[in-house]
C-alpha positions in Angstrom: 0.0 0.0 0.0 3.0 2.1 -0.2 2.8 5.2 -2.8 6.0 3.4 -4.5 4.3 0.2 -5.0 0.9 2.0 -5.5 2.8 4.1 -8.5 3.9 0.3 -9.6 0.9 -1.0 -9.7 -0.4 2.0 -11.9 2.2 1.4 -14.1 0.9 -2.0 -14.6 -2.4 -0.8 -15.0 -4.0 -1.3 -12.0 -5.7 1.7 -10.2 -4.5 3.0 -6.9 -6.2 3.3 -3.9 -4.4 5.9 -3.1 -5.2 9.2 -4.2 -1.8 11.0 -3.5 -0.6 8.2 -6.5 -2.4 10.4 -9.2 0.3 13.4 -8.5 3.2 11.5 -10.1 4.0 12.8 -13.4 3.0 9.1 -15.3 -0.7 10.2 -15.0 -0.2 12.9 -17.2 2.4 11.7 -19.6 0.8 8.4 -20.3 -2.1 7.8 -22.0 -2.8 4.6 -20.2 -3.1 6.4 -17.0 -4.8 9.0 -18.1 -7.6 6.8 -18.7 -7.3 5.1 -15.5 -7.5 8.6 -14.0 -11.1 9.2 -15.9 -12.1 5.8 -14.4 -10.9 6.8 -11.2 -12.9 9.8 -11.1 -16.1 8.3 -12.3 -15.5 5.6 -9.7 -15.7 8.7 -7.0 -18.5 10.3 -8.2 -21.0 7.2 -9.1 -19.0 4.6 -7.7 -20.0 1.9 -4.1 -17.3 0.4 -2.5 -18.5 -3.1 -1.2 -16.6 -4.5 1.8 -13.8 -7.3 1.2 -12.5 -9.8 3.8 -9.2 -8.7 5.3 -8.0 -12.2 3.2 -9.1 -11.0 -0.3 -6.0 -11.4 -2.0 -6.5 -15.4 -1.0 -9.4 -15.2 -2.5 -8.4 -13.7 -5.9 -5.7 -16.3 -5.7 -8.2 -19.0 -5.8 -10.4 -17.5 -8.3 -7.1 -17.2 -10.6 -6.1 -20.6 -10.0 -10.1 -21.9 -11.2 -9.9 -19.6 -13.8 -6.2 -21.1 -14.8 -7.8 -24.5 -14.7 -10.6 -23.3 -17.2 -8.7 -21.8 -19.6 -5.5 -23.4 -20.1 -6.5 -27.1 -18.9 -9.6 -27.3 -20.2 -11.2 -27.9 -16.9 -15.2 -27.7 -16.1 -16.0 -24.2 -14.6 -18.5 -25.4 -11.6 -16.2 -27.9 -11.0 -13.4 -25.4 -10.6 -15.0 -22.3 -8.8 -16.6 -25.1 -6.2 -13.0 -25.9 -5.4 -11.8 -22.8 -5.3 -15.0 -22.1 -2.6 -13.6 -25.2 -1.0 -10.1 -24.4 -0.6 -10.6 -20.6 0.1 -13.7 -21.0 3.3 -10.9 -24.1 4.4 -8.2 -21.8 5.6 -10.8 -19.2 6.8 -11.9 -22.0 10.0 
């Protein structure tokens, strides 16, 4: 969450959480993240931020690994997300 690794994560294109992020210079050289910056502000005027559990990023990590197993082995997509459920609420107990 640091504004270095939030400015990396820009550059990646992801958006920022932070908002001191959009000062650096790269959001208004680059076209990239000047379009980020138009989402950004739409996101603050019509936007609703929903509540995440403290462990979201283990949860995107299962969701990538079921989406992995989808798309590059072929795998069935219930199948995959229930595992995904499985493995995620497992470590929550």
């Amino acid at each position: 969450m640091s504004p270095a690794s939030q400015l990396e994560f820009a550059k990646a294109g992801v958006m920022p959480s932070r908002l001191s992020t959009y000062d650096d210079k790269f959001f208004k050289d680059d076209a990239s993240a000047k379009d980020m910056q138009q989402w950004t502000d739409y996101a603050k005027r019509y936007g609703r931020m929903e509540k995440t559990p403290k462990d979201f990023s283990k949860l995107s990590e299962e969701i990538a690994k079921a989406i992995q197993k989808v798309i590059v082995q072929g795998g069935d997509p219930k199948a995959a997300l229930d595992e995904a459920a499985q493995t995620y609420n497992a470590q929550r107990s």
